[in-house]
MMTF fields as JSON, N, C-alpha, C and O atoms, coordinates in Angstrom:
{
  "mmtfVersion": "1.0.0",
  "mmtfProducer": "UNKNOWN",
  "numBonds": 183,
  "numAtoms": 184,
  "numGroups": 46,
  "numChains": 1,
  "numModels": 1,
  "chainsPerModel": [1],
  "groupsPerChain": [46],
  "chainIdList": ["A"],
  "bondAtomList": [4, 2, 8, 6, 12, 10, 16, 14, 20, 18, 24, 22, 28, 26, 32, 30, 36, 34, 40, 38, 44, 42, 48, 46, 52, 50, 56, 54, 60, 58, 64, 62, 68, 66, 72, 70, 76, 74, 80, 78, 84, 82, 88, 86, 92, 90, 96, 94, 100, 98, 104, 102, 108, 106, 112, 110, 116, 114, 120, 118, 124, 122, 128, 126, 132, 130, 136, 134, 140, 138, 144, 142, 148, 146, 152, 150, 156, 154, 160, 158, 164, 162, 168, 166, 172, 170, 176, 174, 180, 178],
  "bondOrderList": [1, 1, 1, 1, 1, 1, 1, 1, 1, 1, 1, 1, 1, 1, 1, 1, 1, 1, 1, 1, 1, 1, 1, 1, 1, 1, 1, 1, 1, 1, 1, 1, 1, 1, 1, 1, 1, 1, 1, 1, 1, 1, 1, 1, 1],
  "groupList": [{"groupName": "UNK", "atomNameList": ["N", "CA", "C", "O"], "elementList": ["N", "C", "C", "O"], "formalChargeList": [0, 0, 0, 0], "bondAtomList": [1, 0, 2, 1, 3, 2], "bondOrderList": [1, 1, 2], "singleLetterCode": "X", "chemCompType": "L-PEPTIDE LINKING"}],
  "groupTypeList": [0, 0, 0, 0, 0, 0, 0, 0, 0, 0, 0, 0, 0, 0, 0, 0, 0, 0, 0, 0, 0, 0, 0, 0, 0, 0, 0, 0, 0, 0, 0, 0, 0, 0, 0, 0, 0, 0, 0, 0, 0, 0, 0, 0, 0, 0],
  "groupIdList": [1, 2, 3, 4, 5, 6, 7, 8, 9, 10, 11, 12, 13, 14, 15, 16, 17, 18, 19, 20, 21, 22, 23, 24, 25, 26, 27, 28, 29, 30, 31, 32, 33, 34, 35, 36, 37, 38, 39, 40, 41, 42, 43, 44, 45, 46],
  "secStructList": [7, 2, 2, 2, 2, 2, 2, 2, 2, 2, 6, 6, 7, 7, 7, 7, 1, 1, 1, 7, 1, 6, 2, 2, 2, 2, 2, 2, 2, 6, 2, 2, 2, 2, 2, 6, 6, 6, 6, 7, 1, 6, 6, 7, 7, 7],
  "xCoordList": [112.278, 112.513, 111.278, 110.771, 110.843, 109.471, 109.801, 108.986, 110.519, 110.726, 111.255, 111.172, 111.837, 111.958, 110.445, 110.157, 109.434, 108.239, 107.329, 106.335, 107.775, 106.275, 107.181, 106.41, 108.112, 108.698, 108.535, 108.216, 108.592, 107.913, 106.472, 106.023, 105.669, 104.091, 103.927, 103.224, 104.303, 104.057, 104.288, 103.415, 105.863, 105.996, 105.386, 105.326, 104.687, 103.868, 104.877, 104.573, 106.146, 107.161, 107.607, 108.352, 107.252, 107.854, 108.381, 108.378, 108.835, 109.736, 111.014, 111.353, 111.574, 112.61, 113.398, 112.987, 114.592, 115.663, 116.824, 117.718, 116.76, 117.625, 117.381, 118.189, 115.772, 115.331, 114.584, 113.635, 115.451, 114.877, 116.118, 117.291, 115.661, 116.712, 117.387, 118.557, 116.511, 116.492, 117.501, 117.771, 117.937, 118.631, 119.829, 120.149, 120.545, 121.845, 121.131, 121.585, 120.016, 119.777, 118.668, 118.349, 118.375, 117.93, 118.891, 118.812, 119.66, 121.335, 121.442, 120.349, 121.963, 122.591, 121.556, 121.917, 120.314, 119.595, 119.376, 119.077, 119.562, 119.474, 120.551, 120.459, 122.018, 123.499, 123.475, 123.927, 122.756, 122.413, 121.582, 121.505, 121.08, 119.719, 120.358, 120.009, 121.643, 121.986, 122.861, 122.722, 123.917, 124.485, 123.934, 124.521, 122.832, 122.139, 121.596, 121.246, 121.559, 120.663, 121.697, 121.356, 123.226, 124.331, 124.634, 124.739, 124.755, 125.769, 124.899, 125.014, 123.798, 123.024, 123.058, 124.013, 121.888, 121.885, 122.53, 122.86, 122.656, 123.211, 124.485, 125.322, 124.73, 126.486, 127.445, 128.659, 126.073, 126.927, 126.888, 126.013, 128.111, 128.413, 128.732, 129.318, 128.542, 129.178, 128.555, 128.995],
  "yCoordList": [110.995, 112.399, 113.156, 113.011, 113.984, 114.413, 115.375, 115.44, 116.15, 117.308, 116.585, 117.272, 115.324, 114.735, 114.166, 114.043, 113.8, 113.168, 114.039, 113.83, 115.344, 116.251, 116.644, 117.433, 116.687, 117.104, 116.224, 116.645, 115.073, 114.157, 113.969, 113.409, 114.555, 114.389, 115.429, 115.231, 116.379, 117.829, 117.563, 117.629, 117.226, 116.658, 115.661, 115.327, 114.763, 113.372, 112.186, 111.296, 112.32, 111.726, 110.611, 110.681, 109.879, 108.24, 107.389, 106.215, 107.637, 106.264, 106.448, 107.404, 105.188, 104.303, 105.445, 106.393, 105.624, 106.08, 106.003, 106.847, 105.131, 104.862, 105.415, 105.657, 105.416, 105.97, 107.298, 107.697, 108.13, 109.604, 110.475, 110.216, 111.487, 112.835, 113.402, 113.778, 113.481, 114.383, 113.54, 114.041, 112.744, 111.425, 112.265, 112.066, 113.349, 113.946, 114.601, 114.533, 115.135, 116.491, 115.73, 116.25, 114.439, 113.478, 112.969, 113.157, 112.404, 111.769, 113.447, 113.718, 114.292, 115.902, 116.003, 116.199, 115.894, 116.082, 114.943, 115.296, 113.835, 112.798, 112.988, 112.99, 113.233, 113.228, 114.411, 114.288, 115.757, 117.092, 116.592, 116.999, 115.843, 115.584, 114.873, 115.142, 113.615, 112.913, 113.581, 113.356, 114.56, 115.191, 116.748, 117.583, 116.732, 117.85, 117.413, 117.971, 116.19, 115.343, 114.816, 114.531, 114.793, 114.449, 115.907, 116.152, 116.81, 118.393, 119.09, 119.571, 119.357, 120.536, 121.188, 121.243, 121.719, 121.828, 123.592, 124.107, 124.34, 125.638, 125.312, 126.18, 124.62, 123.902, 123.927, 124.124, 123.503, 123.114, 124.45, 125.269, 124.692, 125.522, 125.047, 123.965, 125.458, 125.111, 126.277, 126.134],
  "zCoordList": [101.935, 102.088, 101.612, 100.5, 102.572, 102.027, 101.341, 100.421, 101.261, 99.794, 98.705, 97.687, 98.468, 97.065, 96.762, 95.572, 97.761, 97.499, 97.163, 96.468, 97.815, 97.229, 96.164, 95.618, 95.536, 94.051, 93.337, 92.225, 93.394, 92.455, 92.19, 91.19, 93.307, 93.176, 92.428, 91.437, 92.555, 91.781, 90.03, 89.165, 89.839, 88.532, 88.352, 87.169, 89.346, 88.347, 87.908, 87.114, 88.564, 88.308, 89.085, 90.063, 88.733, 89.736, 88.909, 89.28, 87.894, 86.94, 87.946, 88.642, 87.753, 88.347, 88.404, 87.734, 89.136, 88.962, 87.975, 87.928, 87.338, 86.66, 84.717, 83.82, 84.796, 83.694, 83.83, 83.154, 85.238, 85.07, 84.707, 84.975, 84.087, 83.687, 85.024, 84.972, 86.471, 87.256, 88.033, 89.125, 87.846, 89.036, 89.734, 90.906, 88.795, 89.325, 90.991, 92.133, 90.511, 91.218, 92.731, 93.801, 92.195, 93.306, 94.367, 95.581, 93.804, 94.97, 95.207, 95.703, 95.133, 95.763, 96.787, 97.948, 96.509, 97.396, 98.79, 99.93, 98.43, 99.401, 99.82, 101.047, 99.371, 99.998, 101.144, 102.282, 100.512, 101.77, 102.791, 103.95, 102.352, 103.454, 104.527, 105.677, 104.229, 104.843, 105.955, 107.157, 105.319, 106.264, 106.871, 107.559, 106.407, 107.498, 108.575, 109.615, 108.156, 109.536, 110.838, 111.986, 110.163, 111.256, 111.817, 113.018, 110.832, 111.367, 111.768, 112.895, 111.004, 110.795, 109.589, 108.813, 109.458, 107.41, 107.505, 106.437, 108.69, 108.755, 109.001, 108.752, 109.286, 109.136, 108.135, 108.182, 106.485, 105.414, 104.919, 105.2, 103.984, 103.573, 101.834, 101.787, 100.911, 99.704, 98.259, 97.118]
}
């Protein structure tokens, strides 16, 4: 996902997933990404 990749280049941040703080706000973002890519991201509503 290139907006989680340029947010991690920006923070300098590539430790594992499992030993980052940000992990909640990483899956939310891969889970939107997943279903904007089936519906349309003007679709979701929340």
């Amino acid at each position: 996902m290139l907006g989680t990749g340029l947010r991690n280049c920006l923070l300098n941040n590539f430790q594992p997933l499992a030993s980052r703080t940000d992990k909640g706000e990483l899956w939310e973002n891969t889970v939107f990404r997943m279903i904007a890519d089936k519906i349309g991201a003007d679709s979701i509503q929340y």
